[in-house]
VEXMIMAR-551593 format. One line per field, with one value per residue: residue number from 1; residue in three letters; x, y, z of N, C-alpha, C in turn. Coordinates in steps of 0.2 Angstrom, whole numbers. Example, Ala and Ser with C-alpha at 12.3 -4.5 7.8 and 13.67 -1.06 7.14 Angstrom:
<pts>
resi = [1_2] $
resn = [Ala_Ser] $
nu = [66_64] $
nv = [-28_-11] $
nw = [39_35] $
cau = [62_68] $
cav = [-22_-5] $
caw = [39_36] $
cu = [66_64] $
cv = [-16_0] $
cw = [39_39] $
</pts>
This chain:
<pts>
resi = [1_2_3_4_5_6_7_8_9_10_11_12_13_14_15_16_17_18_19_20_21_22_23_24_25_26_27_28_29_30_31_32_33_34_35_36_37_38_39_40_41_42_43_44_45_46_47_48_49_50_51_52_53_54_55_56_57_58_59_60_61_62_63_64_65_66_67_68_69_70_71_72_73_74_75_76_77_78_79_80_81_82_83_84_85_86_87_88_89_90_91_92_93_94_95_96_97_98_99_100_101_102_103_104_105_106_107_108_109_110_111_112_113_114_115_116_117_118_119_120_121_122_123_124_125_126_127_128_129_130_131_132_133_134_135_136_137_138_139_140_141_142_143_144_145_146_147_148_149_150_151_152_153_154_155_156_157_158_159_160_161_162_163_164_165_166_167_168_169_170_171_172_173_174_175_176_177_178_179_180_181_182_183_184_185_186_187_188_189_190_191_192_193_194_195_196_197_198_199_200_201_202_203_204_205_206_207_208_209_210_211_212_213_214_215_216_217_218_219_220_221_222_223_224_225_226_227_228_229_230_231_232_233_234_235_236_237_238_239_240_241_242_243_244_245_246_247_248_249_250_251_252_253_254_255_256_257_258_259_260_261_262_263_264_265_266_267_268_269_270_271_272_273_274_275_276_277_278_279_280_281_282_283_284_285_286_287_288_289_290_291_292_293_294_295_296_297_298_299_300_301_302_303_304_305_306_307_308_309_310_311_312_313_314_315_316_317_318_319_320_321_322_323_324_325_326_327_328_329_330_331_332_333_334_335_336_337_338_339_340_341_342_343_344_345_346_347_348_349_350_351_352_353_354_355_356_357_358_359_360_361_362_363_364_365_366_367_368_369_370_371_372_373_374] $
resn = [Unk_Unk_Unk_Unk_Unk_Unk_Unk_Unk_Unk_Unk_Unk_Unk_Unk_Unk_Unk_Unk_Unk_Unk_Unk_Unk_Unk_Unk_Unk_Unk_Unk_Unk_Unk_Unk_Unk_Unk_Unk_Unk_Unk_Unk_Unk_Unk_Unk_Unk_Unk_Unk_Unk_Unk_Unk_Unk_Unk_Unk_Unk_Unk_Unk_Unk_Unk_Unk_Unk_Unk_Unk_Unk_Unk_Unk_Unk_Unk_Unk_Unk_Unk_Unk_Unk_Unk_Unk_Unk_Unk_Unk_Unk_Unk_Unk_Unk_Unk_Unk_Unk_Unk_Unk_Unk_Unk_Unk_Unk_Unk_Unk_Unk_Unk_Unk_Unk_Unk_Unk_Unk_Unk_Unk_Unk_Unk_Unk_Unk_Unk_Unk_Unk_Unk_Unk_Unk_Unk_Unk_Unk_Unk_Unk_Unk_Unk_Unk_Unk_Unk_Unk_Unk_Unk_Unk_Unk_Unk_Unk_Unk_Unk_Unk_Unk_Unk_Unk_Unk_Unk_Unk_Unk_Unk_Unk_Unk_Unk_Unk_Unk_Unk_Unk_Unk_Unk_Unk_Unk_Unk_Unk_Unk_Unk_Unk_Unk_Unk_Unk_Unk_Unk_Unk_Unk_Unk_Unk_Unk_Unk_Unk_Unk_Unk_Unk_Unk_Unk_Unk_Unk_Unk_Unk_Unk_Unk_Unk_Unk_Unk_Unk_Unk_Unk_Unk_Unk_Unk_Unk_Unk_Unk_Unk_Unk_Unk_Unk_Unk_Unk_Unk_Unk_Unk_Unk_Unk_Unk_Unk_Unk_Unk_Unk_Unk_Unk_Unk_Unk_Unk_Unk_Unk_Unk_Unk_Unk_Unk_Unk_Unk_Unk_Unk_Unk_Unk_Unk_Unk_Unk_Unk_Unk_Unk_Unk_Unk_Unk_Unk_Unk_Unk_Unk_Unk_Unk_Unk_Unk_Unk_Unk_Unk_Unk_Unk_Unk_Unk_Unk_Unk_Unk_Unk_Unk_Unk_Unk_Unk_Unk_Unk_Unk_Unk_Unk_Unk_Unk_Unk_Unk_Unk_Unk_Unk_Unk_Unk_Unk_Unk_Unk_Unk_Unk_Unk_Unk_Unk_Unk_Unk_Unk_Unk_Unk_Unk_Unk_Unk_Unk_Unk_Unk_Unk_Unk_Unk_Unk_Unk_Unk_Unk_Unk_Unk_Unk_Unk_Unk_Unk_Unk_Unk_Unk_Unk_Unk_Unk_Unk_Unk_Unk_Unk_Unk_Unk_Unk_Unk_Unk_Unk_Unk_Unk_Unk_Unk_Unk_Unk_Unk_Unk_Unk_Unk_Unk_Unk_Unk_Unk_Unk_Unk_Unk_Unk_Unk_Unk_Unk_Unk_Unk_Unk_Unk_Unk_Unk_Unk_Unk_Unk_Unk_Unk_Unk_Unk_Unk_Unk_Unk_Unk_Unk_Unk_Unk_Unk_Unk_Unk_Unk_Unk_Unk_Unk_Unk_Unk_Unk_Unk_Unk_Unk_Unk_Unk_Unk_Unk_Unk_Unk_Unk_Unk_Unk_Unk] $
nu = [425_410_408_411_400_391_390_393_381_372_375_370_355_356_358_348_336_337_334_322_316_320_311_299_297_292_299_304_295_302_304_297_296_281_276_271_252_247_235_222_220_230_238_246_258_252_258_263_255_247_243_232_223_207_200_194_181_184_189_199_217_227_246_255_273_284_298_306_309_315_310_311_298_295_289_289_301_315_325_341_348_360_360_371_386_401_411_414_416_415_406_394_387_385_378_363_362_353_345_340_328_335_349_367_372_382_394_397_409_410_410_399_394_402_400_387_388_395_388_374_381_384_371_366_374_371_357_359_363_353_344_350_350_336_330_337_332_319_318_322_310_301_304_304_314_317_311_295_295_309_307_300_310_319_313_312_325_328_318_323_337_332_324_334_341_332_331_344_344_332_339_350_343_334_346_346_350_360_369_384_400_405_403_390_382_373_355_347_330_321_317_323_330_348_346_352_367_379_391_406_420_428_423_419_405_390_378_362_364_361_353_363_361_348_332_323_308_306_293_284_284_290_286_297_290_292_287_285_282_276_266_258_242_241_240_235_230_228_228_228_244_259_271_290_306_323_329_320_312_302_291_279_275_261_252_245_245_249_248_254_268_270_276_288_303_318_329_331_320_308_292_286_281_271_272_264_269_264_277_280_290_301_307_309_322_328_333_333_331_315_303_289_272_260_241_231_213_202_187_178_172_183_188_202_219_234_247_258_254_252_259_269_273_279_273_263_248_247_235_237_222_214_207_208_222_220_216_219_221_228_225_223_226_221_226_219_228_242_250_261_255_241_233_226_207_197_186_189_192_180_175_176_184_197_215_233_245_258_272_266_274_282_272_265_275_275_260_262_271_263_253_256_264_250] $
nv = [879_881_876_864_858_863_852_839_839_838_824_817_820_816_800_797_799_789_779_780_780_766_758_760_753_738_722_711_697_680_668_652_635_625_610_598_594_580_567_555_557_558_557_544_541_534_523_516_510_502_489_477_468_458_455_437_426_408_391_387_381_369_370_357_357_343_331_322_309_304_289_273_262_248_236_239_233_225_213_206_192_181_164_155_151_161_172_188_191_200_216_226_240_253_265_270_268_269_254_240_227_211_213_213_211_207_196_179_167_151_137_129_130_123_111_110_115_102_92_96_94_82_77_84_74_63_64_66_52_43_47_43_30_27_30_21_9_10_9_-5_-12_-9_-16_-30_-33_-28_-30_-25_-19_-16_-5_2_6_12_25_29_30_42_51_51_57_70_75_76_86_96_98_103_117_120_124_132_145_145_150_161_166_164_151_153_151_147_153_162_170_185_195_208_209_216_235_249_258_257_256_252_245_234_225_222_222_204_204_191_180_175_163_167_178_199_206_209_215_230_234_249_255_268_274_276_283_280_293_295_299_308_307_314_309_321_327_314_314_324_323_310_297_298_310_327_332_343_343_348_349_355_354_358_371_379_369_361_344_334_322_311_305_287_277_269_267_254_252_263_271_264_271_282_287_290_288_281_287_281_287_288_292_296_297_308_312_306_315_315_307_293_293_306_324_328_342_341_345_345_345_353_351_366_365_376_390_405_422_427_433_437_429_437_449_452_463_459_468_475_462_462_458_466_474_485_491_499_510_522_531_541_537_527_514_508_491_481_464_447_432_416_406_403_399_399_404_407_418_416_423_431_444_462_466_467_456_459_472_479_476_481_473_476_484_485_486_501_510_507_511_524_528_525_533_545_544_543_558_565] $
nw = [611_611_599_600_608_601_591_597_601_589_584_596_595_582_584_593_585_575_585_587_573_574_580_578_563_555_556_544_535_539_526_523_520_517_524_513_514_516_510_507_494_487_471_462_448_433_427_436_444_436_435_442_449_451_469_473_475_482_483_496_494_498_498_501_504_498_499_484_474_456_451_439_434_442_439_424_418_413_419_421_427_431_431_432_437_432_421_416_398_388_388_379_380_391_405_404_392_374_371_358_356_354_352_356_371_384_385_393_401_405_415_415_403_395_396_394_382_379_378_371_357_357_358_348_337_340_338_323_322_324_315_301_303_307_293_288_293_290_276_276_279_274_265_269_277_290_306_313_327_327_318_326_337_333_329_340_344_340_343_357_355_350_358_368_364_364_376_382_373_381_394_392_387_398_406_397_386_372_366_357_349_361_371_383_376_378_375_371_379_376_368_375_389_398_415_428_431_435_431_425_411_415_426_440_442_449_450_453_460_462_448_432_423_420_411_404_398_402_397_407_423_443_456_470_487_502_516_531_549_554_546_539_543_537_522_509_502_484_483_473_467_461_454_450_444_445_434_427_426_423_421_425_432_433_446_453_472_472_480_497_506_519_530_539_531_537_536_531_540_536_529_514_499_483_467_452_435_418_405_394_379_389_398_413_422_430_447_447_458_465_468_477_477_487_485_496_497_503_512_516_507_503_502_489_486_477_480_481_476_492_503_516_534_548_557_551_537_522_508_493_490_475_467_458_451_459_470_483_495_512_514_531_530_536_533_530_527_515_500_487_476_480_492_507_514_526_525_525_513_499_488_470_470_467_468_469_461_454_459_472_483_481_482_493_505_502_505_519_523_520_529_543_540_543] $
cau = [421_404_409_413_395_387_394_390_374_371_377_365_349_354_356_338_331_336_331_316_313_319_307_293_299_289_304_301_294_305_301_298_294_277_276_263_245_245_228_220_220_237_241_252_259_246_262_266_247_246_243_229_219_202_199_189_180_189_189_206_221_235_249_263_278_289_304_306_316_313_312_311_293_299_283_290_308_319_332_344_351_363_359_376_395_405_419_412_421_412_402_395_383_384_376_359_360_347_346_336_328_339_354_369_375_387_395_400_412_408_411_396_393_406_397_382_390_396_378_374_385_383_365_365_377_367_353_359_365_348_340_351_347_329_331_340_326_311_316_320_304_296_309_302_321_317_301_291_298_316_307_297_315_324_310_311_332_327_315_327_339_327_322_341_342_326_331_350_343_330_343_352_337_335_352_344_355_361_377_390_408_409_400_385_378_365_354_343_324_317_319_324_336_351_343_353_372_380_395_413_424_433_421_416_398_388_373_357_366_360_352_369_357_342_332_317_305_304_288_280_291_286_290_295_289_296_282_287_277_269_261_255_239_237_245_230_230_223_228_232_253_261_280_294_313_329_330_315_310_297_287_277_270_253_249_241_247_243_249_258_272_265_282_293_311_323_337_327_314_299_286_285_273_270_266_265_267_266_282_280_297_307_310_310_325_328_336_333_326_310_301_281_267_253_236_225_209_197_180_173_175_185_193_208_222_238_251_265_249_251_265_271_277_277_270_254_249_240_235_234_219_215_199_211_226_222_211_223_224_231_220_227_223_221_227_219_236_245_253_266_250_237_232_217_208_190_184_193_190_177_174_176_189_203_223_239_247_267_274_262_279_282_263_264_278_273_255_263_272_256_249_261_262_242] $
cav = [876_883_873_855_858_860_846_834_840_836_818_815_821_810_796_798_802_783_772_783_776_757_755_761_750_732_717_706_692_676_663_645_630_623_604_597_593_572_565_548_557_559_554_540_541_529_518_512_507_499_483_477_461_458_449_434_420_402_387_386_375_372_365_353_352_336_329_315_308_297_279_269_257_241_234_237_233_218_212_199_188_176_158_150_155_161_176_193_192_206_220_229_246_261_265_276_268_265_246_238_221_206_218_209_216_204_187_175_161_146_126_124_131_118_103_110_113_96_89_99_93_75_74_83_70_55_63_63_45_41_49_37_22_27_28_13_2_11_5_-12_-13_-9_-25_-35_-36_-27_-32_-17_-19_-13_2_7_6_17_31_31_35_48_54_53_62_77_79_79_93_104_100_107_122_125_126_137_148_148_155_169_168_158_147_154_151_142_156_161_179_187_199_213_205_221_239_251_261_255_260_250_241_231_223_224_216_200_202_186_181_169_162_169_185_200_209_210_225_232_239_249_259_274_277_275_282_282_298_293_307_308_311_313_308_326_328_312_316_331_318_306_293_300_320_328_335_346_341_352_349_361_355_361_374_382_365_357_339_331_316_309_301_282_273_270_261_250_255_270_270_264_273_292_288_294_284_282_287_283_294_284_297_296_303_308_315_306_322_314_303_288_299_315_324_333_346_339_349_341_351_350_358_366_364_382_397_411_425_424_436_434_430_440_456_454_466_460_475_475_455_462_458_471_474_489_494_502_514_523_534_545_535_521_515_500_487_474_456_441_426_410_402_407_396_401_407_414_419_415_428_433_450_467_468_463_452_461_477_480_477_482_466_476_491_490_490_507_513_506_514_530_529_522_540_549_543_546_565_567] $
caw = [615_610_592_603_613_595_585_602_603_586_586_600_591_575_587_595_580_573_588_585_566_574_585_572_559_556_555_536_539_537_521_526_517_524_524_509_517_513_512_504_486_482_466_458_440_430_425_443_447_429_434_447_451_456_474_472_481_479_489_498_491_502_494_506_499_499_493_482_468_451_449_434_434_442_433_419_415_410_424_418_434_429_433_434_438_426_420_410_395_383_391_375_385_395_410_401_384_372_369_354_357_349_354_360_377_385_383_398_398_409_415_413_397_393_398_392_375_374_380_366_350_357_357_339_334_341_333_315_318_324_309_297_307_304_287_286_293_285_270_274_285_268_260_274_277_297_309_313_332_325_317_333_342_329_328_348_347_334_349_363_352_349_368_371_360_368_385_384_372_384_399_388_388_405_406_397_381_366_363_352_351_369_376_383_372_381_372_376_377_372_367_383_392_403_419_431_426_438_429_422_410_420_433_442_442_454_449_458_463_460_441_431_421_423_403_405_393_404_396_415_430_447_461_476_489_508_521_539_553_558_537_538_545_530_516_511_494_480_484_467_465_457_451_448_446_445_427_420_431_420_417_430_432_437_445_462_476_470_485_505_510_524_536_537_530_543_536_531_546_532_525_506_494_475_461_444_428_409_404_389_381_393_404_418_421_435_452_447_463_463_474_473_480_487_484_501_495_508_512_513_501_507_500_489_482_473_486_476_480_500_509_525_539_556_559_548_528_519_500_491_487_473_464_453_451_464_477_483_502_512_519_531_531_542_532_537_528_509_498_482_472_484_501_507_521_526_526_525_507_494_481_463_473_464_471_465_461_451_463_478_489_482_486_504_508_500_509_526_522_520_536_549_542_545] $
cu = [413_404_409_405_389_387_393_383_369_370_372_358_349_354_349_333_330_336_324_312_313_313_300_293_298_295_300_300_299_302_303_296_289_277_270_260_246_239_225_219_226_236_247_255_255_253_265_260_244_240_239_225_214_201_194_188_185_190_197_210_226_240_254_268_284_292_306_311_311_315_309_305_295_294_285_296_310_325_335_350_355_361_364_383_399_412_415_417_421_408_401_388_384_378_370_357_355_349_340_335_332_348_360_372_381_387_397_402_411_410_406_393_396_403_390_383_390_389_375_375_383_374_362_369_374_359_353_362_358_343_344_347_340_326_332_334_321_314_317_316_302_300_306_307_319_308_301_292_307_315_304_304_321_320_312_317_333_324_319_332_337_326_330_344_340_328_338_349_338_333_346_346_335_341_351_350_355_370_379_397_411_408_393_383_372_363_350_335_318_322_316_330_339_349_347_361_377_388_400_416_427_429_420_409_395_381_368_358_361_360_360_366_351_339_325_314_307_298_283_286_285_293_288_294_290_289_285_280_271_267_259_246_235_238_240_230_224_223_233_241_254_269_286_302_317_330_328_309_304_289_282_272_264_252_246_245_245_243_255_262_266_272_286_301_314_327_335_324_308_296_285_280_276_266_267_264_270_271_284_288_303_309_313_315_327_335_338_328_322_307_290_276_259_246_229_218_204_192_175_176_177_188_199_212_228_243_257_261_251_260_265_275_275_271_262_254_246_241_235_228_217_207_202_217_227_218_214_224_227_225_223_220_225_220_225_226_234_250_256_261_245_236_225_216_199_190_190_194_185_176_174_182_197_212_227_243_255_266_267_270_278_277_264_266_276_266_254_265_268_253_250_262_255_244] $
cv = [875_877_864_854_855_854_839_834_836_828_813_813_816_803_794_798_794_778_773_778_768_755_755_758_742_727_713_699_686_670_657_641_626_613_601_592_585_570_558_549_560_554_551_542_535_521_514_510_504_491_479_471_460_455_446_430_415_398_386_381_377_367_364_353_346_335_324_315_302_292_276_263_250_236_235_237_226_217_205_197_183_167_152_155_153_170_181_193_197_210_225_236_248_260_271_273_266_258_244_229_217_209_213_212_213_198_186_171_158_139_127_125_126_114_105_110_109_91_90_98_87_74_77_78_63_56_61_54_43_41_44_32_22_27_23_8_6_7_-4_-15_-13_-16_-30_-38_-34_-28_-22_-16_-17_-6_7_9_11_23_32_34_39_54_58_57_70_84_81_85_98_105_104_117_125_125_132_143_152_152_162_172_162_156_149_156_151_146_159_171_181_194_202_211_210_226_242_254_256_257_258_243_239_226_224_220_213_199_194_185_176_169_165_176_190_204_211_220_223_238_241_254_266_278_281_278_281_289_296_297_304_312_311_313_314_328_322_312_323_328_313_302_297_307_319_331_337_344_344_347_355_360_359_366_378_376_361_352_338_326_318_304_293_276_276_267_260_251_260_265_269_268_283_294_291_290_286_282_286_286_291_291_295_298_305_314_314_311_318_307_301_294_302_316_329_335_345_342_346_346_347_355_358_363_371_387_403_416_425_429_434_435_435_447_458_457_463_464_474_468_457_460_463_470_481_490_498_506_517_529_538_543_528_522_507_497_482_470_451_435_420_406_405_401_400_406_411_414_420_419_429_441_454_470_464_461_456_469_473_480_477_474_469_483_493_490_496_509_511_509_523_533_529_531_545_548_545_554_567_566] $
cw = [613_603_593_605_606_594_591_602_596_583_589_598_585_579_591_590_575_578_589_580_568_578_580_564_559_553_549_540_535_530_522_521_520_518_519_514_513_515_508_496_483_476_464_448_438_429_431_446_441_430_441_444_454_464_473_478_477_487_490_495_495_500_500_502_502_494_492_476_462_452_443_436_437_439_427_415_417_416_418_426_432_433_433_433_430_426_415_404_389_387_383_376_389_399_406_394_380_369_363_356_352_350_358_366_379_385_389_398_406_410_412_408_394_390_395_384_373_375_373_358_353_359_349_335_335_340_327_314_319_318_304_298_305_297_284_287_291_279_271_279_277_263_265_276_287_300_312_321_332_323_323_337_336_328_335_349_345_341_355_362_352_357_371_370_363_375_385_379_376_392_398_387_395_407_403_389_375_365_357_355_358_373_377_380_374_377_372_374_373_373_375_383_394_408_427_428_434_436_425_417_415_424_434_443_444_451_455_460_461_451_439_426_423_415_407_402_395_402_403_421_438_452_466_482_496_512_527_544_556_550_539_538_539_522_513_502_489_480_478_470_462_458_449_449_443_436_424_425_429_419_423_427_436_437_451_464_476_476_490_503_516_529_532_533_533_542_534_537_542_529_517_503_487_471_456_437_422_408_398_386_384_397_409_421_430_442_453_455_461_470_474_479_481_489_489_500_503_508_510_508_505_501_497_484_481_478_483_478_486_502_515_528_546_557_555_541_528_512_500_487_481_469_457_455_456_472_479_493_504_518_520_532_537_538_537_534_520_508_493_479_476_492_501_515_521_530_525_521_505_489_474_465_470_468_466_466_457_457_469_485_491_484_492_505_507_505_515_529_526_527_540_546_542_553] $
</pts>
């Protein structure tokens, strides 16, 4: 018992003796990871803020755009309109082709080419008889064999001959061609495209109708540009343009607006403008569409950076500012309006101050970052 009492007793004191040391024993302090302190000098890598742009002054430029299409000079192309009924019976051109003047295009069979034919061979035939006859009395006008009232009346049916000749070649003419083999061969009046083709073999063809083709340099086009009634008011004759199409998407045209329509389109509902341009190269070919920018410049000088520069977030713009690598903030703006190229704004920044124009996304977002944890 005395051995149980021990050996108990013992037990107790070791347990006493370490809630003793627990209590007098300072707990480790735990290891945390503290948040980094972000402040307006964090640093970027140099090769992600490479690339910056002054702000400048610059009087505004606002460009509209509108959409229009090419057309062929009607000032300066050849129509061929047929001036009598007849029957296609040659077509020699495609719809685009180059043509040479003296060129033959197509033939037409005809009545009245007929009647005109035999008009024709019967006033050359009653000229070479006339021209005998006139021969024949000149000499015996000189034998004193015919009075000189025989020779006045054999030069005259030589005359009447002649005219009978010019008048049925200049019918023939007006026709817009030349007689061979019983038909009428029409032939391209100058050099030109096809720009406009209207006809088939076999077809039938009415005089007066419309252009059977249409040749035309292309050296000149005009663009036709589409205004709607709430731009007109911003759209004004004489406002320079910029020209682009899907072809040649790297290359852009310049002309000016050189004229109105005087009424709308009934069938668009938009009022048409022309644009007259040199077209050197031929680029630009008859109703291609084009996307053409018309340039409204302001009056006062504002502010102006590279629109491709300005972040929009939450309905605001901003720019990144810049100093250098490690001194970079966002300044918003207040656009008074922003076309493809810049954005025009007063105040907020100054004139020769530096913006990131490659990777200011990334910096805004990284600095929006930095903000919200201060």
């Amino acid at each position: 018992m005395k051995l149980m009492y021990s050996t108990l007793n013992g037990l107790i004191v070791a347990l006493l003796g370490g809630l003793v040391l627990s209590c007098h024993q300072k707990p480790e302090p735990q290891t945390q990871t503290a948040a980094p302190k972000a402040d307006s000098t964090n640093c970027f890598a140099k090769e992600v803020t490479a690339q910056t742009t002054e702000v400048h002054a610059s009087t505004p430029i606002q460009k509209i755009s509108l959409t229009g299409k090419v057309n062929y000079n009607p000032d300066r192309v050849v129509k061929f309109v047929p001036l009598l009924d007849g029957v296609v019976s040659k077509v020699n051109f495609a719809l685009g082709d180059y043509v040479k003047q003296g060129q033959v295009l197509l033939e037409l069979r005809s009545s009245e080419l007929t009647n005109l034919s035999s008009e024709l061979k019967t006033a050359q035939a009653t000229l070479r008889t006339a021209e005998r006859n006139l021969s024949s009395v000149k000499d015996m006008y000189e034998d004193k064999l015919a009075t000189e009232k025989e020779l006045v009346q054999a030069e005259s049916e030589v005359d009447v001959a002649k005219q009978s000749i010019i008048k049925a070649q200049e019918t023939l003419n007006l026709y817009g061609g030349s007689l061979e083999k019983g038909v009428l061969v029409v032939r391209a009046a100058s050099n030109g495209y096809i720009v406009e083709k209207n006809i088939v073999v076999g077809q039938q063809v009415e005089a007066g109708t419309e252009a059977l083709f249409t040749i035309s340099d292309l050296k000149q086009v005009w663009v036709t540009a589409n205004i709607y009634a709430g731009q007109l008011d911003q759209v004004k004759e004489g406002m320079p343009v910029e020209i682009t199409t899907t072809a040649y998407p790297n290359t852009v045209f310049h002309g000016k607006i050189s004229r109105f329509a005087n009424v709308f389109d009934p069938n668009e509902r938009v009022l048409k403008a022309q644009i007259f341009l040199d077209n050197p190269g031929l680029l630009l070919k008859p109703e291609m569409f084009v996307i053409i920018r018309v340039q409204k410049t302001g009056k006062e000088t504002t502010l102006a950076v590279p629109t491709k520069a300005v972040v929009f977030d939450d309905d605001r713009y901003f720019v990144v500012q810049y100093e250098d690598e490690c001194h970079l903030k966002l300044v918003h703006l207040t656009p008074l309006f922003q076309n493809a190229d810049s954005t025009y704004f007063q105040g907020g920044i100054q004139v020769g101050e530096k913006i990131l124009v490659k990777n200011q996304l990334l910096v805004y977002n990284q600095l929006k970052q930095i903000k919200a944890a201060n």
